[in-house]
C-alpha positions, 0 to 999 in steps of 0.5 A, a space after each residue: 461884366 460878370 462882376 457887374 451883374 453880381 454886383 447889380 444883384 446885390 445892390 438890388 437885394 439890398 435896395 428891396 430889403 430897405 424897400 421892405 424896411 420904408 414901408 413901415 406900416 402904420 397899421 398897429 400889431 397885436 398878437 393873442 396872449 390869452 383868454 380865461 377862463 377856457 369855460 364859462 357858465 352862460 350869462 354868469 362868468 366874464 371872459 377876458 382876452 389878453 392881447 398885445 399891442 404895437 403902434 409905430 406912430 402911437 396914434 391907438 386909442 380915442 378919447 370920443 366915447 363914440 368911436 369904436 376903435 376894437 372889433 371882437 368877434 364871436 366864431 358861433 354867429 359872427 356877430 361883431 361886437 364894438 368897442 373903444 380903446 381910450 386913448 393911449 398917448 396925446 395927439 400929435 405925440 408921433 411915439 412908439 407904443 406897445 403893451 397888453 389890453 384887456 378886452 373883458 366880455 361881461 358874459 356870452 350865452 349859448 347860441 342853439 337852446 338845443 346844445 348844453 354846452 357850446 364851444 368858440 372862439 374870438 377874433 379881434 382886431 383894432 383901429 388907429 385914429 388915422 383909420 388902419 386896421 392892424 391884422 386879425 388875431 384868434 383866440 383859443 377856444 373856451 366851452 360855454 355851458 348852461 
């Protein structure tokens, strides 16, 4: 009887592992790689975030120019601004997909007139075709100044 409880056990860790496994999440991964330069003259310097990309079933990007498909966020206001990762493979195609995007920000300004240099951060998220979310990085911080 014992043996059958062990037994039982193990079968059930091994059934929560390949539970854990088929849930594969169709949602896209991205990790922060970086974010340059870490200050910026405002209205003058662009700022470009770096960020890394998973998609299991390769379903990111859109080819409508009116789909906003990549949210970044300003911590200062949280202000999100919108904008489309174009396509990254053909539709149907059912591929995994990764590698880098670069997000350029043209430029940002400070906030409260009263402060002579300002500090924040970015978060940043994506959205597949089929409409997952991926998770939520942070950048680091960057000094904005007049």
């Amino acid at each position: 009887m014992r043996n059958s409880y062990k037994i039982f056990l193990v079968l059930l860790v091994f059934a929560s592992c390949k539970k854990d496994e088929l849930i594969t999440d169709d949602a896209p991964v991205i990790e922060f790689v970086s974010i340059s330069p870490s200050s910026v003259i405002e209205y003058q310097d662009s700022i470009t975030i770096t960020i890394s990309y998973k998609d299991a079933n390769g379903d990111l990007g859109e080819n409508d120019a009116s789909v906003k498909n990549l949210f970044v966020t300003d911590s200062r206001n949280n202000v999100t601004y919108q904008y489309r990762i174009k396509q990254l493979s053909p539709d149907n195609s059912d591929i995994s997909i990764q590698g880098n995007l670069n997000i350029v920000l043209a430029n940002t300004a400070i906030i409260d007139d009263a402060n002579a240099t300002e500090t924040l951060h970015y978060s940043v998220y994506i959205r597949d075709r089929a409409g997952n979310d991926s998770n939520t990085i942070t950048t680091s911080d960057i000094t904005v100044t007049k």
